[in-house]
N, C-alpha and C positions, 0 to 999 in steps of 0.2 A: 579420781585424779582431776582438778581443774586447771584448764591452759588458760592461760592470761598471754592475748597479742595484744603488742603495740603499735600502732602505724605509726611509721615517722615518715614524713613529708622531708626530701631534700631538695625539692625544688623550692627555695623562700620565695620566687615570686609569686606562688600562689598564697603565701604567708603573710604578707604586707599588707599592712592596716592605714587606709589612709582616712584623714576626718576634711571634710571641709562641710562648714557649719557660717550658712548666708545667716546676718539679723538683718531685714528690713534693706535689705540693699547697702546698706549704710558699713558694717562691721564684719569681716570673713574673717574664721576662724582657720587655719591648714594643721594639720598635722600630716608628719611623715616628710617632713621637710629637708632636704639636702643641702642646701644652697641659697639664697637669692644672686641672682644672675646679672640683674640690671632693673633700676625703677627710675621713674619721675614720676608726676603730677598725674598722669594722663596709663601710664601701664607698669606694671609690675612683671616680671618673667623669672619665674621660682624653678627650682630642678628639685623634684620632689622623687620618691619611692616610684611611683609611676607614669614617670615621664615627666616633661614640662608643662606647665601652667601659665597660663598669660594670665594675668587680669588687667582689663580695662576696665576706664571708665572717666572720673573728673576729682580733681582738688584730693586726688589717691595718697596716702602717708602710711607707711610702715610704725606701724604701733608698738608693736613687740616681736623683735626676730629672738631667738634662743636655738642654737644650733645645740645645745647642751639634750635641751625636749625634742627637739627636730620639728619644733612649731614658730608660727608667724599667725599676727595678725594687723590685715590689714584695713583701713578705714579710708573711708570717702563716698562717693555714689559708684557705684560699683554696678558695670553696666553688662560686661561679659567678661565670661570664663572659656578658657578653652584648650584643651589639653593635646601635646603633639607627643611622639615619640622623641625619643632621645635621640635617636639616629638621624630621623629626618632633621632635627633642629641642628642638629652638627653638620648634617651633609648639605643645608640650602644654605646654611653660614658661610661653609668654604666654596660652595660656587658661586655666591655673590661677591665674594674676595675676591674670587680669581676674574672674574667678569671686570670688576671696577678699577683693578688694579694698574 
């Protein structure tokens, strides 16, 4: 008699595939993309699979967003990357609201 198990994983956030693919500083490739949140010139702030992503840098332009692929790619001198929780990016939002207000 041969048993055949299957693991299934129902946690998907161990399941989430994210790509980010630097060329020469110049070209960032993302995948696992949710959102773009807010860009100009100077920084980009993406809501991806695993939290937010800043990108800074200079002369920064959205090349190709496709919510359809959940990819973006952005171009410019691309200086830093830096990736926060989702939580925190929501919870120091509303206390600077509520500060400025």
């Amino acid at each position: 008699m041969v048993e055949e198990r299957k693991n299934i994983n129902i946690n998907t956030t161990t399941n989430t595939v994210q790509n980010l693919f630097l060329e020469n500083r110049g070209k960032l490739n993302i995948s696992g993309v949710n959102d773009v949140l807010s860009f100009d010139d100077q920084v980009v702030i993406v809501d991806t699979e695993l939290g937010m992503l800043t990108v800074k840098g200079e002369n920064i332009r959205i090349n190709k967003l496709s919510l359809d692929t959940a990819e973006v790619i952005i171009e410019g001198e691309i200086s830093t990357l830096t990736y926060s929780s989702n939580k925190q990016e929501k919870n120091s939002g509303t206390l600077l609201s509520k500060i400025f207000k």
